[in-house]
Steps between C-alpha positions, in 0.01 A plus 500: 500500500360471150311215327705404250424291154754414255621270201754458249516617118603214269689658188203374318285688648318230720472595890585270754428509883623105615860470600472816627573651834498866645634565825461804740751588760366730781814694660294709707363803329617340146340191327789399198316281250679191300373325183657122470399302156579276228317457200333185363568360178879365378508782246301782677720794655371828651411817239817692537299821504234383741565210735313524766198684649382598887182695520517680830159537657519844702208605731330839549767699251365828479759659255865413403821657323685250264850604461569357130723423231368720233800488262822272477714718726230717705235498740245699652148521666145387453191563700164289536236376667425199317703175536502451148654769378838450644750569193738200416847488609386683824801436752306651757199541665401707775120520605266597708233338655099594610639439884744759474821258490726466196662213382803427233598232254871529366580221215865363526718377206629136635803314383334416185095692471424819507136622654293763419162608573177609293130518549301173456149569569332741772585216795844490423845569400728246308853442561672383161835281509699458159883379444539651166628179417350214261561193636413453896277290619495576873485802743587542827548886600403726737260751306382762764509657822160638645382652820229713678482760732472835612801647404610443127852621519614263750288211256741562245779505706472173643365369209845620349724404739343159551476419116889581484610261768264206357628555144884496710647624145703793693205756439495758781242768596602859452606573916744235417694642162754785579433811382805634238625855647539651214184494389420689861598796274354681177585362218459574071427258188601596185177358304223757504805753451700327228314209404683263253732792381678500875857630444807610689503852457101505548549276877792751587298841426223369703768449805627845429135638544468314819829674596385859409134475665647311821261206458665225712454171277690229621473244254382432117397228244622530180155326327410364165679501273868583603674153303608422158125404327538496088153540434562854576725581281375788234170438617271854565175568621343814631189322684531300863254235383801437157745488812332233658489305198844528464572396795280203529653390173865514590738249632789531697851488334773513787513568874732802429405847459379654176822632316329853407323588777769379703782550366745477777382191664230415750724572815658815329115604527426371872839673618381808339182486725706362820660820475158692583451273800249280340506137487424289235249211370426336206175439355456158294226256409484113554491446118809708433261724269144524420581276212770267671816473394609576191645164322779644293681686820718414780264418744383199301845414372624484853185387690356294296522165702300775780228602245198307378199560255206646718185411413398828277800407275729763664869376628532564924693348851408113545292528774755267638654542811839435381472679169332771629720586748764487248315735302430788807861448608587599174335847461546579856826458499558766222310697718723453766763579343365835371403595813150406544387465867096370406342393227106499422381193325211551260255252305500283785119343472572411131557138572253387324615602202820372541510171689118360446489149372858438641418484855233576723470832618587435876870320402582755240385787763744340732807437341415856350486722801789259653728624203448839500504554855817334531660736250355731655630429893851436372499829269273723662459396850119421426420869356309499269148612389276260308278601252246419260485169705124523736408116352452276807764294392776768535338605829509158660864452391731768575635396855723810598469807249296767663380712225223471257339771279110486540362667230543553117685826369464853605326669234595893534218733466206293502238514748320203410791306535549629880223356626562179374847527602403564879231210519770213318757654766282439809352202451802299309702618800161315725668197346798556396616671756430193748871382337660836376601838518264662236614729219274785422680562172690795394334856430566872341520785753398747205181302465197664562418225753830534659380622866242154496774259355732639783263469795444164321859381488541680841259266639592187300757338752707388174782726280450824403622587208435749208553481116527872413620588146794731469484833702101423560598371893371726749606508866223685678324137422760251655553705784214386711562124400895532657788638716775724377722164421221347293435258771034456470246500735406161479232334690491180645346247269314482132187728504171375448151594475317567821233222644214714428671530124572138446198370313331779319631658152621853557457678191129299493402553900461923494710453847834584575821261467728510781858286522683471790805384697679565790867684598667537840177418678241694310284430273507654156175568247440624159168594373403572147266541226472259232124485448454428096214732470675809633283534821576644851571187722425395839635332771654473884843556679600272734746397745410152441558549144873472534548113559805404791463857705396443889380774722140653667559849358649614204587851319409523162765736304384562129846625276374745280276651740630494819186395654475312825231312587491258852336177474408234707588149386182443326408844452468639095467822303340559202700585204404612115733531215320664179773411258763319378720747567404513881680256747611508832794370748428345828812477794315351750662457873430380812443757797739371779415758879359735230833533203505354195793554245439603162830540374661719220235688340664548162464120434251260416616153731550777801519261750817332326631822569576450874734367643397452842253639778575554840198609707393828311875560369499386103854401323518538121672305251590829328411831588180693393198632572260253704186468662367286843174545622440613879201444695292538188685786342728471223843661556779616217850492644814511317886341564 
């Protein structure tokens, strides 16, 4: 498929192409390519940072979007036309090509290498394999999967699914992880509303204002930083940026609850919110704090034989499998016993920091996710949500858990930050979402953005759950998003951008940005403004835009509006947004003997709303005002 050069990095620098081989595998659409070497010279090993090189040689690529590491934990988007601009630690690449057709590479993390791509020069991309690890003086990994095509979102599926099986480390794709039910209902985190100050009384007032304003939240994570950590201890600051640094410089002193704020106990606290009909999980990191784990507590007293010095100086789990299991088992099980029923696991891409130069990265990513997840499945019954963990070498090594945050933090009342919020969402979830469930992060309902970060979440096919301070929740805004028992609309699958969307910037393009997915047999858009200039944006409605919906005719139901507008399959309207604050929600549906359903009008995801249809007769879920269109006309009915 491509032509393909490539040599090895000698830890002194020197390059080497003899002894080398590379190998591609053609499983029908997909082409996996290996690298097999050994280095020359009795003393000579590969550069544990660098090991190996492929330059891919791409033809006709008009423009591409990189989907990149850009910081330890997080990734998000670039856009280009030039081959040689791809940003390092790219982990993957979508592009289009002059012909029309797109094509995809998707770097794999092996046994032992990791691979990542960057630009090389204007003919081509290069794939870069490194261990991590001083010492080696061979590879022999699989370093990407690649294909071409028409249709880009099936690419990345098979490139996916086929990667997984080759790799046979117990990695599945996303359709096969199950789905926790509890997070099929809203849910609340304590951080944006309590922060590092999260307390007992605080966590029960906030149930008791769910109580009073009848907002149905099912379950809640009681976030950083609910244990015992010293460092706080008659510490003050009045700024966010001093509580950062506070945090970042603190350790963690015992598994157990922090005496003052909770002064009755963990599970005194989680009973206390049981009692509201909310369940319960527990936020923690991989490092046990920001700082590790505090040397003159418990932890390290008891653990000790589990711990080891990471490679920033800080004390953390042996990435182990043994010890690390010993260590999860240990935290979760206080859990447990409190009454946890989940747990979010945080920090999860800082593995560098804590295991480089002991391993390479694929064994310690291994044993790693093997630990944890075992914890996890005999705790939690794999619920859990993973955060802080988009490196390539946590997303080719979790092999059952099904959720998997995809952006960095909310950031309440900023509008800059929304934009970049909504483009890391959709296109992390492009890759991401090939293995996981993705996690659109937590939001504030009182936030002057809260009608877009609803349709957002609404849309997301993840969680959906708020982080409201004290008496600041407001129903009127989580009433589209769910039913009466706090049960969401959910659609079927991660949302991602649109085909037409896929390889231009959105806040650069002056057109609109649309995400879609699909629920109950419909198709499901979002359209919005995020041009960087403040400009009126242009663009076209589809049918086709909603990827996995079949039919010849379609209805096209706008939320806000009302509006109806009948399309042919490859029929388009023209649509303009002048601001930011201007967006619009799609239900689109296919005309069966001239009836469509639309669904409950009063939420977002209508079509989850319905239960079943029988000829021109429409069953609910629950009860409410809907809406079905009839040859051409839109009709309100009520049950």
């Amino acid at each position: 498929m491509y032509c393909l050069k490539a040599y090895l990095n000698k830890s002194t620098g020197e390059k080497q192409t003899s002894t080398l081989k590379i190998d591609q595998k053609e499983f029908g659409d997909v082409t996996a390519v290996y690298i097999e070497g050994l280095v020359e010279g009795f003393h000579d090993n590969l550069d544990a940072e660098f090991g190996a090189g492929i330059e891919i040689y791409p033809d006709g690529v008009k423009e591409w979007m990189a989907d990149f590491k850009y910081c330890e934990f997080w990734c998000m988007p670039e856009f280009g036309t030039a081959l040689s601009e791809i940003p390092d630690e790219t982990q993957g690449l979508v592009y289009k090509k002059y012909n029309g057709l797109y094509g995809v590479i998707l770097p794999v993390v092996s046994e032992e290498y990791k691979c990542v791509l960057c630009g090389n020069n204007d003919e081509s991309v290069l794939a870069k394999l490194f261990s991590w690890y001083e010492g080696i003086n061979r590879i022999n990994a699989l370093a990407f999967m690649c294909a071409e095509g028409e249709n880009p979102y099936e690419l990345l599926k098979k490139c996916a699914k086929k990667g997984a099986e080759l790799l046979n480390n117990g990695l599945r794709i996303r359709e096969e992880r199950r789905y926790p039910e509890i997070f099929e209902y809203l849910g609340w985190c304590s951080w944006d509303a309590f922060e590092i100050r999260v307390c007992e009384d605080d966590l029960l007032k906030k149930c008791e204002e769910f109580k009073s304003k009848n907002i149905p939240v099912k379950w809640a994570i009681i976030d950083d930083m609910w244990a015992e950590v010293r460092d706080f201890y008659n510490i003050e600051y009045t700024e966010r940026e001093e509580m950062f640094e506070l945090m970042h410089a603190s350790k963690l002193y015992a598994f157990t609850a922090d005496p003052y704020r909770f002064p009755n106990g963990l599970k005194h606290c989680i009973d206390g919110i049981k009692d509201y009909g909310i369940k319960v999980g527990m936020w923690h990191p991989t490092t046990g704090y920001w700082r590790g784990i505090d040397p003159e507590g418990p932890i390290f007293r008891e653990h000790k034989d589990c711990l080891t010095r990471a490679y920033k100086g800080i004390f953390v789990h042996s990435y182990e499998l043994e010890k690390a299991y010993k260590y999860y088992n240990a935290i979760h099980d206080y859990f447990r016993e409190s009454g946890a029923e989940f747990v979010k696991i945080d920090n999860q891409s800082s593995m560098a920091n804590c295991y480089k130069g002991q391993t390479t990265i694929g064994q310690a990513a291994r044993s790693y996710h093997k630990a944890m997840e075992a914890s996890v499945g005999e705790h939690f019954d794999n619920c859990m949500i993973n955060c802080m963990g988009m490196a390539s070498e946590d997303m080719w090594n979790r092999s059952v858990s099904p959720i998997s945050r995809c952006s960095d933090d909310f950031k309440p009342e900023n509008r800059e930050w929304f934009a970049k919020h909504i483009t890391q969402c959709a296109f992390n979830s492009l890759i991401q979402g090939q293995f996981y469930y993705c996690d659109w992060d937590m939001w504030w309902t009182d936030d002057s953005q809260a009608a877009k970060n609803s349709v957002l979440r609404a849309i997301s096919g993840g969680p959906i759950y708020v982080s409201d301070m004290l008496d600041r929740s407001r129903e009127e805004i989580l009433k589209p998003l769910a039913f009466d028992d706090g049960k969401i609309l959910k659609c079927d699958k991660p949302c991602m951008p649109t085909k037409d969307c896929l390889t231009e910037d959105p806040v650069k393009s002056g057109k609109i940005f649309k995400v879609q997915n699909t629920c109950n047999n419909s198709g499901i858009i979002a359209v919005f403004n995020l041009d960087e200039n403040k400009r009126t944006v242009k663009g076209t409605i589809s049918p086709m835009d909603a990827e996995g919906i079949d039919g010849e005719e379609f209805a096209v139901y706008e939320h806000f509006s009302r509006e109806v507008k009948i399309l042919k399959k490859n029929e388009r309207f023209d649509l303009e947004l002048e601001s930011a604050d201007d967006f619009k929600l799609y239900i689109i549906v296919p005309i069966v003997d001239g009836f469509a359903p639309i669904g409950r009008v009063d939420k977002f995801i209508s079509p989850a709303s319905i239960k079943s249809v029988v000829g021109g007769n429409i069953e609910l879920v629950e009860n409410g005002e809907y809406a079905y269109i009839e040859n051409g006309k839109l009709v309100i009915d009520r049950n």
